[in-house]
KEVEXPA-475549 format. One record per residue (C-alpha): residue number from 1; residue in three letters; z, x, y. Coordinates in nm, 3 decimals, padded with zeros to 5 digits, always signed. Layout:
KEVEXPA-475549
dofi_tise_w_u_v
NUM_ALA_Z_X_Y
...
END
This chain:
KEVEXPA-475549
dofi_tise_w_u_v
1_UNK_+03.026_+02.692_+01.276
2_UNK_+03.374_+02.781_+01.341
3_UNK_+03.605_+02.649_+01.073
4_UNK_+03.980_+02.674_+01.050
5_UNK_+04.151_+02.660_+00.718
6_UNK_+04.520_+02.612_+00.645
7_UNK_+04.700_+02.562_+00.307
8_UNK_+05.009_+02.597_+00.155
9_UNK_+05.086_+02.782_-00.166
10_UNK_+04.948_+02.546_-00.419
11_UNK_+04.658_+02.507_-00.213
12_UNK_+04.627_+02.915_-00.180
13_UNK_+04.396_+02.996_-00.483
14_UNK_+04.141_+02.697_-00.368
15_UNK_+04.173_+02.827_+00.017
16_UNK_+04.087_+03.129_-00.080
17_UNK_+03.749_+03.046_-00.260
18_UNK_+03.706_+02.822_-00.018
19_UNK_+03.686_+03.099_+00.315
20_UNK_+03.468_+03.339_+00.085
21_UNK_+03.221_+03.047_+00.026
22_UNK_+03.236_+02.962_+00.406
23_UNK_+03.172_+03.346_+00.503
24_UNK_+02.860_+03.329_+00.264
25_UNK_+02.706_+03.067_+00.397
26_UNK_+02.738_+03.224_+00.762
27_UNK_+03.068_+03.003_+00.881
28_UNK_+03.330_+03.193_+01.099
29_UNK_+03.655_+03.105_+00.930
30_UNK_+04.011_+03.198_+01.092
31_UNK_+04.270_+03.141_+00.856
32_UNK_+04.571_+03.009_+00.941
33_UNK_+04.780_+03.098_+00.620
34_UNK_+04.947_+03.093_+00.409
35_UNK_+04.857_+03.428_+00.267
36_UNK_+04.990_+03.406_-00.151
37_UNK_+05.126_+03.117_-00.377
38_UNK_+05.474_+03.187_-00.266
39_UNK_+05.621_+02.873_-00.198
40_UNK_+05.623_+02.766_+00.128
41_UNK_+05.656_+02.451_+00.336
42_UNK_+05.274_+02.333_+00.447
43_UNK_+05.348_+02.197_+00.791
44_UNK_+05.335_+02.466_+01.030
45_UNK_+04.997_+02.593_+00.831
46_UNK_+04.863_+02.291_+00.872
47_UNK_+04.928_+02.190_+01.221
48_UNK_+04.817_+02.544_+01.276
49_UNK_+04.444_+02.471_+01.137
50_UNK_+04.482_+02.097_+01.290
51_UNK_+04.549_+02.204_+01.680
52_UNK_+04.289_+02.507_+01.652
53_UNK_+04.028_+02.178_+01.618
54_UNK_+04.244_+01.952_+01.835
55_UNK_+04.190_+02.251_+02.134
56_UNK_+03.871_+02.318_+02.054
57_UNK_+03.896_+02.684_+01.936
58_UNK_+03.740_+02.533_+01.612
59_UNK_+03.450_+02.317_+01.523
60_UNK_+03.624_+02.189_+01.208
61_UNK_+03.927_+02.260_+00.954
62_UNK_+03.946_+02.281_+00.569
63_UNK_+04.338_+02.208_+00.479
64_UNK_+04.445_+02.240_+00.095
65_UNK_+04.758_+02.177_-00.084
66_UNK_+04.845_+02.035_-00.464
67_UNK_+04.709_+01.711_-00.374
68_UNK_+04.582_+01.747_-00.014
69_UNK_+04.775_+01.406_+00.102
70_UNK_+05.087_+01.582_+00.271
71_UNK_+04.823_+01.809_+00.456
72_UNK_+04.603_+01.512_+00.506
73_UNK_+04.905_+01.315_+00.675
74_UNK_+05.040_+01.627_+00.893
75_UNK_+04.691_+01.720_+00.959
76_UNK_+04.676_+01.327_+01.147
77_UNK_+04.992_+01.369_+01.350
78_UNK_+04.782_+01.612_+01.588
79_UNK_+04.610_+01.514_+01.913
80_UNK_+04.231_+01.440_+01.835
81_UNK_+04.240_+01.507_+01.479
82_UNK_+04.047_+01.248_+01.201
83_UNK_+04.146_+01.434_+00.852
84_UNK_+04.023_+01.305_+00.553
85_UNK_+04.129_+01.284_+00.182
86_UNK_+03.837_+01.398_+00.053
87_UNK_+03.860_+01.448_-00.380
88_UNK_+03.438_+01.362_-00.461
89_UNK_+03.131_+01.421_-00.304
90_UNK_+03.080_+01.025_-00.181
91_UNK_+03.387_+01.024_+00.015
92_UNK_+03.332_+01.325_+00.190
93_UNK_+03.002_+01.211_+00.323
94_UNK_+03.143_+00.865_+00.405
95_UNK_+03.430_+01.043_+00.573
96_UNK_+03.178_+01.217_+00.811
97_UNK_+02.847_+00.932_+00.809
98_UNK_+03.138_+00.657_+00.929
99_UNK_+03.475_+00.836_+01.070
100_UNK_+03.326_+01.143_+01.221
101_UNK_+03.620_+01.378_+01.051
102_UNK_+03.685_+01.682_+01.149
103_UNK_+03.934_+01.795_+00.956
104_UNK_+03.884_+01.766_+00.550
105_UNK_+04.139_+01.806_+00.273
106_UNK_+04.179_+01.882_-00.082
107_UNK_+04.393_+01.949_-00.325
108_UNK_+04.416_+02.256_-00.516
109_UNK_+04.568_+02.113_-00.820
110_UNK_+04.311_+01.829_-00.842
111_UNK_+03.995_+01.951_-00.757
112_UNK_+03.800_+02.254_-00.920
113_UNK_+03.657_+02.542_-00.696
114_UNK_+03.265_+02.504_-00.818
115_UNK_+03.340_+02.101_-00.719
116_UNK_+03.548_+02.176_-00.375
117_UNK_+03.224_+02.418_-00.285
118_UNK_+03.053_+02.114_-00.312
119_UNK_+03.216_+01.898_-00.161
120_UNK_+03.279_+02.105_+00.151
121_UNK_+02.877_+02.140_+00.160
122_UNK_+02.832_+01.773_+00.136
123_UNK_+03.107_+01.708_+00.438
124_UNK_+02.986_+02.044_+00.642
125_UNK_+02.655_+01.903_+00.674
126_UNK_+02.680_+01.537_+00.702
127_UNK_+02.636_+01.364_+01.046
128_UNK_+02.817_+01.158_+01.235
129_UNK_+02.601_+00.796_+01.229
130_UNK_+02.752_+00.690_+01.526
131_UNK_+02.653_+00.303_+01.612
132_UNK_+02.908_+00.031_+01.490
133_UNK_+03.131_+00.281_+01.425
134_UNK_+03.156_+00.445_+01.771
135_UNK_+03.386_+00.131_+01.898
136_UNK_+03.634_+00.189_+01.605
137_UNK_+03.688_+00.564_+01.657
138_UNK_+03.760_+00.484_+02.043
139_UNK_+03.977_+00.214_+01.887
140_UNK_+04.168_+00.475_+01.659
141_UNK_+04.193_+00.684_+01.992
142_UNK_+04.392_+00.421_+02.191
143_UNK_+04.636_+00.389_+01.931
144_UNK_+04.650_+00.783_+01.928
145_UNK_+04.706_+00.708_+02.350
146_UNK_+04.935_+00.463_+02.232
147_UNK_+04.783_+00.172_+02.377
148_UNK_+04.670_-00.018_+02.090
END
């Protein structure tokens, strides 16, 4: 699969670990920065990793930051993007089995890299269940048209 990943400098160290555990298990990863723990804003990283899955050059996206909700929220302002908080193994199934995310985020400062492994296994290869939840994601999408 390929998998963008964005992140800002708190989220650098977990990014990081993150694209070497990707390229392990066979993923194609194109990183979208940032590149240290210099501080730096997170938006244009993230929107980076967000419209590389909105266009389709990318399967899915990883974003990181201290606490993954900024990224989470910028991450959602792009054109066919569902990001997902995702701090625990239940919510990043749930955030694949019933919202069909594709986009997941994390925070650096709150989760550990052995857990965040985990957690992007878990989410990585989780289906979509489709059903009753097909009309709500079409329902998200008209508001995203803006006609809901």
């Amino acid at each position: 699969m390929r998998i963008a990943l964005g992140s800002d400098h708190a989220g650098f160290l977990l990014k990081e670990d993150v694209k070497a555990y990707l390229a392990d298990q066979g993923h194609e990863v194109v990183d979208h920065g940032t590149d240290s723990e210099t501080p730096v804003d997170y938006p244009v990283f993230i929107a980076a990793a967000a419209h590389a899955v909105g266009n389709g050059e990318c399967e899915r996206a990883i974003v990181m930051g201290g606490s993954g909700q900024g990224e989470q929220i910028a991450a959602n302002k792009v054109h066919g993007v569902r990001a997902a908080l995702c701090h625990d193994l239940f919510l990043a199934e749930l955030s694949r089995r019933h919202n069909d995310a594709n986009v997941l985020s994390m925070g650096g400062r709150v989760v550990a890299p052995a857990y965040a492994r985990e957690i992007v296994r878990v989410w990585l290869a989780t289906e979509f269940e489709g059903g009753r939840h097909v009309p709500r994601l079409e329902q998200i999408a008209s508001i995203e048209r803006g006609e809901l």
